[in-house]
C-alpha positions in Angstrom: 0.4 -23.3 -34.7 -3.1 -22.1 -34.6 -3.1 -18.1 -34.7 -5.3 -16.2 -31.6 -7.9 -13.6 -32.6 -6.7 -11.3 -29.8 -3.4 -11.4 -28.4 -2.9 -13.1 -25.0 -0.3 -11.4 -22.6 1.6 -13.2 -20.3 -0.4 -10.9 -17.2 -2.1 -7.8 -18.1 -4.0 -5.3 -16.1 -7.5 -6.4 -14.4 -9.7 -3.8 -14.1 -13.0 -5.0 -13.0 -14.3 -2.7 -9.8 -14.1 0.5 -8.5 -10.9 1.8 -10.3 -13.1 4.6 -12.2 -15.2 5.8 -9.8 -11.7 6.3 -7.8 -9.8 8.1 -10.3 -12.8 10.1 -11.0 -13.3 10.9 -7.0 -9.5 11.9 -7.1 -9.6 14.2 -10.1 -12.9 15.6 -9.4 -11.7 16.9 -5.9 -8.0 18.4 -7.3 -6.0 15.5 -5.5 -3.9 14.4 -8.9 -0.2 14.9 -7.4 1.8 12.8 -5.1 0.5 12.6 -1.6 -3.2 12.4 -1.1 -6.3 10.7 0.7 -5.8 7.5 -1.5 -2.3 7.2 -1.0 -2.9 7.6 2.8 -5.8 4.4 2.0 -3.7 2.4 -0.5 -1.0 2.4 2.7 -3.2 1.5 5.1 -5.2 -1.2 3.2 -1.8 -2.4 2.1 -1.1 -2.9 6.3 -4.2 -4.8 6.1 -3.7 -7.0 3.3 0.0 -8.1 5.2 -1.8 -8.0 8.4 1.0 -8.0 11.3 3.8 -7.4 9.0 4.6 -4.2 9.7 4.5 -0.2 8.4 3.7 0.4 4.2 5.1 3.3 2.6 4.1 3.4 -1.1 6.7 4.3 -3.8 6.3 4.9 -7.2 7.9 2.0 -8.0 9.4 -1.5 -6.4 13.0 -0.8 -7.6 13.0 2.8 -5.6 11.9 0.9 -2.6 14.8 -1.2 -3.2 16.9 1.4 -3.2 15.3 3.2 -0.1 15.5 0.1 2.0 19.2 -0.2 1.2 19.2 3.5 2.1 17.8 2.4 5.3 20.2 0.1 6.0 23.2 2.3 5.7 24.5 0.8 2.3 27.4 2.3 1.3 29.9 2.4 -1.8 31.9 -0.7 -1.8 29.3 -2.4 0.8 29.1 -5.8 -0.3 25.4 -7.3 -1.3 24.0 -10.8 -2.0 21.0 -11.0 -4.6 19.2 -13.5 -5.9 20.7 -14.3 -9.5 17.6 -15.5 -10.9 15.3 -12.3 -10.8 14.5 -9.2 -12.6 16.8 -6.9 -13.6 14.9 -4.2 -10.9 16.1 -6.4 -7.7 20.1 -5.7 -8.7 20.1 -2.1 -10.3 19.7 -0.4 -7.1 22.9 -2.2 -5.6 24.3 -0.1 -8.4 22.9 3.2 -7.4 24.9 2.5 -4.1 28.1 1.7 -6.0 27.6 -1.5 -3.9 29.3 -4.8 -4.9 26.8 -7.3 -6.1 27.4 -10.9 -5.3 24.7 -13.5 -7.1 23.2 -16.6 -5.2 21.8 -19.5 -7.4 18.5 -21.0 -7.7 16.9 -23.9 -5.8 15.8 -26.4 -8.5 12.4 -26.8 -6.9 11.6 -23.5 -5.3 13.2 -21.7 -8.1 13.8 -19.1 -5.2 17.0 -18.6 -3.6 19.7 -21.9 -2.9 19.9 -22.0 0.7 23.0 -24.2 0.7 24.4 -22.0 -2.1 23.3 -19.1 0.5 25.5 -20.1 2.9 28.4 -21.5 0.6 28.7 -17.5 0.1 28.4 -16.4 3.6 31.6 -18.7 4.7 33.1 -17.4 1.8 32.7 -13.7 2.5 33.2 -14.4 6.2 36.6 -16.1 5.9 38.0 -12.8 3.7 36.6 -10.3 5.9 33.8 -9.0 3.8 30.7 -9.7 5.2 27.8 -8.8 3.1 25.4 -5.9 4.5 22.2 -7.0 3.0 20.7 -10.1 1.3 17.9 -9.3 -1.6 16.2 -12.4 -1.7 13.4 -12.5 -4.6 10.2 -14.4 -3.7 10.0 -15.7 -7.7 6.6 -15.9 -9.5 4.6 -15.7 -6.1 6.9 -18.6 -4.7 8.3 -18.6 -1.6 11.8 -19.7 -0.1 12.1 -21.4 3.2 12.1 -18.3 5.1 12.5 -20.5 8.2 15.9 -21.4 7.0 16.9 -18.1 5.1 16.1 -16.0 8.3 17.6 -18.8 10.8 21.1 -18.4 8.0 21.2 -14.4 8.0 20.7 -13.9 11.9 23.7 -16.3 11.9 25.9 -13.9 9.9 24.5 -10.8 11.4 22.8 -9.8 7.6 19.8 -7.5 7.0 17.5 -9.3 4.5 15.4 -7.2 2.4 12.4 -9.5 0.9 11.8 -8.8 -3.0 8.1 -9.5 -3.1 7.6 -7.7 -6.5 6.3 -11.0 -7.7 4.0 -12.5 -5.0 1.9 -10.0 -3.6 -1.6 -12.3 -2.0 1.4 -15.4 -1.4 2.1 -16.7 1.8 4.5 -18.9 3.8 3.6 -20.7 6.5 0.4 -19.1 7.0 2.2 -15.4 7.1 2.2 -12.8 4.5 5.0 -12.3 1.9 7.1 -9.1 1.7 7.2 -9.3 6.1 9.6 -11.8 6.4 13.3 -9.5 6.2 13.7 -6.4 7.5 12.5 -4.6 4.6 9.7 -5.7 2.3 8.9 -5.1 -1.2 6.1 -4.7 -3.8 5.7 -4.2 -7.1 2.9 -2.5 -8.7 3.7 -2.4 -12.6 1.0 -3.3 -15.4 2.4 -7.0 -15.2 1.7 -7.4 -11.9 -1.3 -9.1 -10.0 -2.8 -5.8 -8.9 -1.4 -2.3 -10.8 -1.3 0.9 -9.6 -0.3 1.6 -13.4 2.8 1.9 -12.4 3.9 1.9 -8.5 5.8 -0.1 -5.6 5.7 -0.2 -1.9 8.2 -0.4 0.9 7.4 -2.7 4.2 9.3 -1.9 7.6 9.1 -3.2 11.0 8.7 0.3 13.1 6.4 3.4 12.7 10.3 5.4 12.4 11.5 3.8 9.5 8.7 4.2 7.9 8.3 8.2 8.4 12.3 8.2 7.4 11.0 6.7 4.4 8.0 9.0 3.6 11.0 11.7 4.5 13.8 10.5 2.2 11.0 10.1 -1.0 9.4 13.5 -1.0 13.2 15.1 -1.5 14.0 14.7 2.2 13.0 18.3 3.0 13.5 19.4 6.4 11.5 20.7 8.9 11.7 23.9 8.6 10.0 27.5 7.2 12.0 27.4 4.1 13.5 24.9 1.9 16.1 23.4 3.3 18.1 19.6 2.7 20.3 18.4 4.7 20.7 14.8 3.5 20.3 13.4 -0.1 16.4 12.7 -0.8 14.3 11.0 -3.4 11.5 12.1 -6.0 9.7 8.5 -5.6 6.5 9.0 -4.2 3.4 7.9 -5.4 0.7 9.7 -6.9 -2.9 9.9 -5.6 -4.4 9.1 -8.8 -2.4 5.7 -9.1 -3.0 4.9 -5.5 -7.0 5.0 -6.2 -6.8 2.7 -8.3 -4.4 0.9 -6.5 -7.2 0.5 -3.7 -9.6 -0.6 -6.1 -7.3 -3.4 -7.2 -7.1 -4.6 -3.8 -10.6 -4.8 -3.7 -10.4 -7.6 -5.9 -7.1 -9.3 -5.0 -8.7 -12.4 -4.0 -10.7 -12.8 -7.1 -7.5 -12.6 -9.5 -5.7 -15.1 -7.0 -8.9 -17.4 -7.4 -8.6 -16.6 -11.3 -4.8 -17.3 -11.7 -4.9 -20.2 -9.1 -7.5 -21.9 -11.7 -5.5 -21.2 -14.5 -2.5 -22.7 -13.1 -4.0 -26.4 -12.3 -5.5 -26.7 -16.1 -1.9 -26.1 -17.1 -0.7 -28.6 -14.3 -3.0 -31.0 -15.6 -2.5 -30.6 -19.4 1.2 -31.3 -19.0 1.5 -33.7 -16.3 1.0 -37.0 -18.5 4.6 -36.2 -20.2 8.5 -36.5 -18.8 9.1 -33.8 -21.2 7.0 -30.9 -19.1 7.3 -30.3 -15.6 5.4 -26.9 -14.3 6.9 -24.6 -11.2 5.1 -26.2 -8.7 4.3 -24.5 -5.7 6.9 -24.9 -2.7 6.4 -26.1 0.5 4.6 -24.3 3.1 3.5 -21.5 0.4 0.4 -20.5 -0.3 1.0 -18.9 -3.9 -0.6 -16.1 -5.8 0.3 -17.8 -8.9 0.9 -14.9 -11.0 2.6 -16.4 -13.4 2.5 -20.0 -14.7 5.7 -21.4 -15.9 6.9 -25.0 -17.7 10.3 -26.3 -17.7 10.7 -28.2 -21.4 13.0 -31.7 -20.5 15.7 -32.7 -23.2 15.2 -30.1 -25.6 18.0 -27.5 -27.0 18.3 -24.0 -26.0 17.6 -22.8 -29.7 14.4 -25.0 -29.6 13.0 -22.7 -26.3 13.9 -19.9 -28.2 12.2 -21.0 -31.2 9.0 -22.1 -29.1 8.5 -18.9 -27.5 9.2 -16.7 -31.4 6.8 -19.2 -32.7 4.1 -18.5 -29.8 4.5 -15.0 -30.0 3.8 -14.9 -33.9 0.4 -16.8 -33.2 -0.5 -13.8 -30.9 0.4 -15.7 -27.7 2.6 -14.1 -25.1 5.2 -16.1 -24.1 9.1 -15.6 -23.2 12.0 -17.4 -21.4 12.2 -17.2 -17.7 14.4 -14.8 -16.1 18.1 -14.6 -17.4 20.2 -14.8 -14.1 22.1 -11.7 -13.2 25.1 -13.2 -13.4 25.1 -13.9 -17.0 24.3 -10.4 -18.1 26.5 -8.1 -19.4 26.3 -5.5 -17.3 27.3 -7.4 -14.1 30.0 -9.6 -16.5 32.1 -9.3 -13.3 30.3 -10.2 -10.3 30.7 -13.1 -7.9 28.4 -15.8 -8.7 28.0 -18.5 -6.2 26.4 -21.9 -6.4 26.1 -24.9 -4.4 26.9 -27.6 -7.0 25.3 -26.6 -10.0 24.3 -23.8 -11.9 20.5 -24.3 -11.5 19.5 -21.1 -12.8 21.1 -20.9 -15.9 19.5 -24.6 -17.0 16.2 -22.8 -15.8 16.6 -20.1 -18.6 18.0 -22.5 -21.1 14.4 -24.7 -20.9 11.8 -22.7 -19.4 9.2 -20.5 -20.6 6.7 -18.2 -18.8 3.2 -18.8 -19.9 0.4 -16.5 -20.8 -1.8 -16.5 -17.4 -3.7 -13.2 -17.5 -6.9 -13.3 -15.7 -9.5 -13.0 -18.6 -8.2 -15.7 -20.6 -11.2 -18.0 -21.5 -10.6 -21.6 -21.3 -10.7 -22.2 -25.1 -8.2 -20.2 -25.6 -5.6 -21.9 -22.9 -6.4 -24.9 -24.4 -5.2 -23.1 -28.0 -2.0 -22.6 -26.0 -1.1 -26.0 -24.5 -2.1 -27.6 -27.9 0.3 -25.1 -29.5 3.1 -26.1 -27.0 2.8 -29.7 -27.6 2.2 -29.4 -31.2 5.4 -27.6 -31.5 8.0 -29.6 -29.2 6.5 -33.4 -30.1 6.7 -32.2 -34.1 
C-alpha cells in the first residue's frame, strides 16, 4: 500500500467561514456559558434549514436529545422500544437511561436503513403478547433515508411514536422534505464527525411550540418558576453552549458547500468501483436526496478477517477507514435483547464486508485516487 503524507479521516471538521469571527463575537461580549444570542440563532437557523418541520431545541449532544424525546414521550422503566440494530451505539444507550426494554430491527439490504417488513414482523409480534412498543428509533444511516411513506403509514397502524435519529443526515431529504421532521421527535448530531460540528452538540426537533419549551425546561435542570430554586420533576444538564452554537451557525453557513463537496466525492468512488462484481457502494435510496456524509463499499466474496485486515492495513498507510456499524444486537452489552429480522440477518453481513471510507471534505482528488488504488491493490492481491 502506498503510505499518505497526511492522514485522511474518515469526516473531519470543515472550518472554512465565519466560525472565528463568531467565537470571537461571543467571547468578546462575555456570552461563553449555556444559553446565549447564538444558541437562540443556531435554533432558529436550524428551523430554517428543516423549513416546515417543526420547533429546534439545541442540546449538547444527539444522544441527550434521545433521551429527552423519550422523556417526552412518557418512556418509562420496562416500556418496550424498537431501534434500529444497525446504528451507533448513541441511538440505544438512552433506552437504557430509561431502564427501557430494547428490541432491535434489521437492516434493509439496499437502504441499509431500517427493514420495513422486519418492522412489522415485530409489531405483530409485540402486539399478539400484549407489549406494544412505545417508541420506534429509526436511524436515517449515513445520510440515507428509509421509506418514511411506509414507516409512518406502519407506526400510525400500531399507535407508535417514532422518533427519527437524523444524527447522520443532516442537509438529506426524502421526498423533497427535510430529514429529522418525519416522527414525532427529530434528531441531530453535531460531533466533530459530523457534516457540520458545533465541536461537540445535538439538537432536538418537535412538532409544537410546548414541547419544545418542555424541552428548553427539562435541559437547563428543570427549574421552576419560581423566586428560589425549586425542582419539582427530574431535569437535565444538556444544554448547549453559546460558544459552540456560533460556530455551529457558521457551519450552516456553508452546509451546502460540504454537501456539494461530499456529493463529488461520493460519485468518483461510484465510478472507481463500479466496473467490478466484487464492490458495490451504498447507493442512495429512493426518493432521498442524500448529504452523503459518508461513503461506504460493500467487498463481495471476501472473508470477514480479510475486511478486517483491509481496514488495519489502510489505517497503517495513514488512511482512515473502519467497518461499518456493528448491529446492536451483537454487542455485549445488549447480549440479551430481542432481535428481529425479516428473513435474514442483513446487518450482520453488512458489518462482516463493508467498510466506511475516508470522505472528508478537503481531500484532494490525488489523494482519493491513492485510496481506491490501495483498496483494489489489496483485495485483487
Amino acid at each position: 500500500m502506498i503510505k499518505m503524507d497526511r492522514k485522511l479521516y474518515l469526516s473531519c471538521p470543515h472550518v472554512t467561514g465565519n466560525e472565528i469571527k463568531y467565537v470571537t463575537e461571543a467571547i468578546e461580549s462575555n456570552w461563553v456559558a449555556p444559553l446565549g444570542p447564538y444558541v437562540n440563532k443556531f435554533e432558529e437557523d436550524l428551523r430554517t434549514e428543516i423549513k416546515d418541520g417543526g420547533y429546534v431545541v439545541a442540546l449538547n449532544s444527539g444522544t441527550g436529545a434521545i433521551d429527552i424525546a423519550l422523556d417526552l414521550i412518557g418512556v418509562q422503566s420496562g416500556d418496550i422500544i424498537f431501534c434500529s440494530s444497525f446504528t451507533f451505539i448513541g441511538s440505544a444507550n438512552p433506552i437504557l437511561y430509561k431502564k427501557a426494554v430494547p428490541v432491535f430491527i434489521d437492516a434493509d439490504p439496499e437502504t441499509w436503513c431500517i427493514c420495513e417488513k422486519s418492522l412489522e414482523k415485530a409489531l405483530i409480534k409485540y402486539e399478539k403478547i400484549g407489549k406494544r412498543p412505545k417508541a420506534l428509533i429509526c436511524v436515517d444511516l449515513f445520510g440515507n433515508s428509509p421509506n418514511y411513506n411506509k414507516i409512518q403509514e406502519i407506526c400510525t397502524k400500531y399507535d407508535v411514536k417514532i422518533i427519527e435519529d437524523s444524527a447522520e443526515a443532516l442537509g438529506s431529504s426524502f421526498n423533497g422534505k427535510a430529514c429529522g421532521t418525519f416522527g414525532d421527535y427529530g434528531i441531530f448530531s453535531f460531533n466533530g464527525n459530523k457534516i457540520i460540528t458545533t465541536s461537540g452538540g445535538g439538537a432536538l426537533v418537535t412538532k409544537t411550540k410546548e414541547l419544545a419549551q418542555r424541552a428548553q425546561f427539562l435541559i437547563t435542570q428543570a427549574r421552576d418558576n419560581a423566586p428560589y430554586y425549586e425542582h419539582s420533576v427530574m431535569g437535565y444538564n444538556y444544554r448547549m453552549s453559546n460558544i459552540c452554537a456560533a460556530i455551529g451557525v457558521a457551519q450552516l453557513e456553508t452546509l451546502r458547500n460540504k454537501i456539494e463537496l461530499k456529493k463529488a466525492i461520493h460519485e468518483r468512488y461510484q465510478e472507481a468501483f463500479k466496473g467490478s462484481d466484487r464492490y458495490k457502494m451504498l447507493n442512495v435510496s429512493a426518493g432521498t436526496d442524500s448529504n452523503y456524509w459518508l461513503s461506504c463499499l460493500t467487498i463481495k466474496n471476501v472473508s470477514f478477517e480479510k475486511t478486517v485486515a483491509l481496514v488495519k492495513a489502510l489505517n497503517e498507510s495513514n488512511i482512515e477507514a473502519r467497518q461499518v456499524w456493528k448491529p446492536m444486537h451483537l454487542q455485549p452489552l445488549f447480549k440479551d435483547a430481542d432481535y428481529i429480522c425479516d428473513q435474514e440477518d442483513v446487518c450482520s453481513k453488512l458489518f462482516e464486508s463493508s467498510i466506511c471510507l475516508p470522505s472528508a471534505c478537503d481531500m484532494t482528488l490525488e489523494e482519493q485516487i491513492t485510496v481506491i488504488n490501495n483498496i483494489k491493490g489489496f483485495i485483487e492481491s
